[in-house]
C-alpha positions as CSV (number, residue, x, y, z in Angstrom):
1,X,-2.9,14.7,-8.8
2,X,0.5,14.9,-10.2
3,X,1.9,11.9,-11.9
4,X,5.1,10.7,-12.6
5,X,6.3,8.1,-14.9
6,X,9.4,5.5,-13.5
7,X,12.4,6.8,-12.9
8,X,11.2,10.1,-11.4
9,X,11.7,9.6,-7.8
10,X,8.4,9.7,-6.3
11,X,4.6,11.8,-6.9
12,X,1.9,12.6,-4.4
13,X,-1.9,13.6,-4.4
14,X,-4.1,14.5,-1.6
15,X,-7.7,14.6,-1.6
16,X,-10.4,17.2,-0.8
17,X,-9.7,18.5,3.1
18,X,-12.4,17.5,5.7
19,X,-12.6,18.8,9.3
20,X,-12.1,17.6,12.5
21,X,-8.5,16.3,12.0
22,X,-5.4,17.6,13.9
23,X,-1.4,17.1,13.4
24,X,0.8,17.4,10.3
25,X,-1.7,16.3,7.8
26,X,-4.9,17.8,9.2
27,X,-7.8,18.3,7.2
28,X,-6.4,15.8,4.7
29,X,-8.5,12.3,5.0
30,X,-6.0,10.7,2.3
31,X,-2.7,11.7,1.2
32,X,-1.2,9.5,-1.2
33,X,2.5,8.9,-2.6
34,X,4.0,7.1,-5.2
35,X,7.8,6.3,-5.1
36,X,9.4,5.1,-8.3
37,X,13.3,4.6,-7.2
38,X,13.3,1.3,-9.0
39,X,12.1,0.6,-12.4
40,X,10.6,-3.0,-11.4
41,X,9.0,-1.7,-8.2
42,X,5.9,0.9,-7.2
43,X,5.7,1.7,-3.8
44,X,1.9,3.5,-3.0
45,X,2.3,5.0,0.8
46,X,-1.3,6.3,1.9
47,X,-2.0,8.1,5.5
48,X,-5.0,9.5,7.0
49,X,-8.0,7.6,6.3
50,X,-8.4,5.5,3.9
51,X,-12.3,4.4,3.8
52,X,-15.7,4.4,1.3
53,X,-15.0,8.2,-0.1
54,X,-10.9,8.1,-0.4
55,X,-10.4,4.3,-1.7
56,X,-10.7,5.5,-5.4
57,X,-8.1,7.8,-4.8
58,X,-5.8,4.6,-4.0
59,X,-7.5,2.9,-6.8
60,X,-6.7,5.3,-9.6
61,X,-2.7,5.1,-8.5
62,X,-3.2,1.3,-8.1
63,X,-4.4,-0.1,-10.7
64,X,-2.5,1.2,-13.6
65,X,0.6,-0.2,-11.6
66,X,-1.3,-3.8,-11.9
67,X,-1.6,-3.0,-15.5
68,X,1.5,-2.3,-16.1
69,X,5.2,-4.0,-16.1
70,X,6.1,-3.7,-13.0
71,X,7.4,-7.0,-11.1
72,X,6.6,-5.8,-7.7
73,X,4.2,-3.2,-6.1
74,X,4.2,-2.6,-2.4
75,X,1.2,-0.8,-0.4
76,X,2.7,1.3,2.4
77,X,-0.2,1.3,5.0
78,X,1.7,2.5,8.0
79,X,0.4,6.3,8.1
80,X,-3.3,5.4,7.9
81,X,-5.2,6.1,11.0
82,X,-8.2,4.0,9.7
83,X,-8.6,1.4,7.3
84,X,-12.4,0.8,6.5
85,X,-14.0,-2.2,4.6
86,X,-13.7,-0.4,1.3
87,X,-10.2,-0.3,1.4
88,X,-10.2,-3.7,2.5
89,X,-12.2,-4.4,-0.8
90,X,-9.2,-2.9,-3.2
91,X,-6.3,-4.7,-1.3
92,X,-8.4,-8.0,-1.8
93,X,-9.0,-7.2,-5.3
94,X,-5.3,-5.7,-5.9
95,X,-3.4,-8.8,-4.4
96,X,-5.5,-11.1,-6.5
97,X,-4.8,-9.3,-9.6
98,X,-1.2,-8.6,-9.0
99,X,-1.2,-13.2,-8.3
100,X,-3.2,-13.5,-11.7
101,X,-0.2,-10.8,-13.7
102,X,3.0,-12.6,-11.2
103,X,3.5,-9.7,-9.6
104,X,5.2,-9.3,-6.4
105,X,2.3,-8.0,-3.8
106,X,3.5,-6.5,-0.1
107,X,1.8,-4.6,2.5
108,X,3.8,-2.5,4.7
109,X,1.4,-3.0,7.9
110,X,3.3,-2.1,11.2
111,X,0.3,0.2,13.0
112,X,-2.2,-1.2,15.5
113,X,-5.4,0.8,13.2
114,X,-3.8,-1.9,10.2
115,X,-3.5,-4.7,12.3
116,X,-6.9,-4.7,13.6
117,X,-8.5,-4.2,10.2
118,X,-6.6,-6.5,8.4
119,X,-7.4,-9.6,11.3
120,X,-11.4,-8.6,11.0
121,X,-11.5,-8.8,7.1
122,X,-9.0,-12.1,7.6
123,X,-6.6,-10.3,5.3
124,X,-3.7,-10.9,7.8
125,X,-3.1,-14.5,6.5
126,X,-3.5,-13.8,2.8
127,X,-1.8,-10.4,2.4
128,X,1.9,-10.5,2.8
129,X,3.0,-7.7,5.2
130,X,5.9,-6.9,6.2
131,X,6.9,-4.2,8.9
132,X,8.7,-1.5,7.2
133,X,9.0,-0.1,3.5
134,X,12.5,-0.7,3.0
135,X,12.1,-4.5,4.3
136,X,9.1,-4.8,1.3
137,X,11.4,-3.5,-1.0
138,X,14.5,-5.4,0.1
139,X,12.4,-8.5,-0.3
140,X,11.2,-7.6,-3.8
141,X,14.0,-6.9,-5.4
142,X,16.3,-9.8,-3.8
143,X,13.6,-12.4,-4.5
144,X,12.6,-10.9,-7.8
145,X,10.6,-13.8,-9.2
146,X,7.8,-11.7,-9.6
147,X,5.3,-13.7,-7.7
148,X,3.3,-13.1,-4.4
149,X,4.4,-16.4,-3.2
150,X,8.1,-15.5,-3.3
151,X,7.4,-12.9,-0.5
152,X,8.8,-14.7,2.9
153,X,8.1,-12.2,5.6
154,X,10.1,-11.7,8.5
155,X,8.9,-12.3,12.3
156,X,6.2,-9.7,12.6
157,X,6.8,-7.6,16.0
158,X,4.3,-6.4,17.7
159,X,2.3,-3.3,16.1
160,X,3.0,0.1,17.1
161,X,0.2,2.4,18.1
């Protein structure tokens, strides 16, 4: 994992390659990045898979943002081709944390895969999502009041595939 501390632009990880995967990140069930252009805001993008066996991957870039001073953090879910319960778990956990800290809590959710899990775990009408990365971040640091409430999302379109 490499880590970088705000104001570096952004770090990645990956996590150990599994078979069975084709296209630009294949073998890769997680790949993880961390984008750090503003000192008040974290934005964690994850695609591939994020499930039981990569979720602590997530977990150990998450958390320490919670932790720390950040006034907004924004989940980028949009590459993930699944979304399993245990991810589900760390969101839950995550937004709830971020509420009990007043920090600003997004989830970039534009994919069908997102939609799907996030309306089954009944996530879709306590998560604030919003459709694209730059309108999470556009949000956060206009509103900057540093709670989850402050988040008014846009009309959501409908997801693309």
């Amino acid at each position: 994992m490499l880590a970088n501390t705000p104001g570096t632009p952004q770090s990645e990880t990956t996590r150990a390659p599994t078979g069975g995967v084709s296209g630009p990140t294949a073998g890769l069930p997680l790949r993880l990045r961390l984008d750090f252009t503003d000192p008040e805001l974290a934005v964690l993008s994850a695609s591939g898979e994020l499930d039981a066996l990569t979720t602590p991957a997530l977990a150990d870039l998450l958390w320490p943002r919670l932790m720390s001073k950040l006034s907004a953090i924004v989940v980028d879910l949009s590459g993930l081709r699944f979304l399993g319960v245990a991810g589900l778990e760390l969101l839950v956990a995550a937004n709830r944390y971020a509420q009990h800290r007043g920090i600003a809590f997004g989830v970039v959710n534009n994919t069908r895969t997102v939609d799907r899990a996030l309306a089954a775990g009944g996530l879709d009408r306590t998560l604030v999502c919003y459709d694209s990365a730059s309108e999470a971040r556009a949000a956060v640091l206009t509103d900057g009041s540093g709670t989850s409430e402050a988040f008014v999302p846009q009309s959501r379109r409908a997801p693309v595939d």
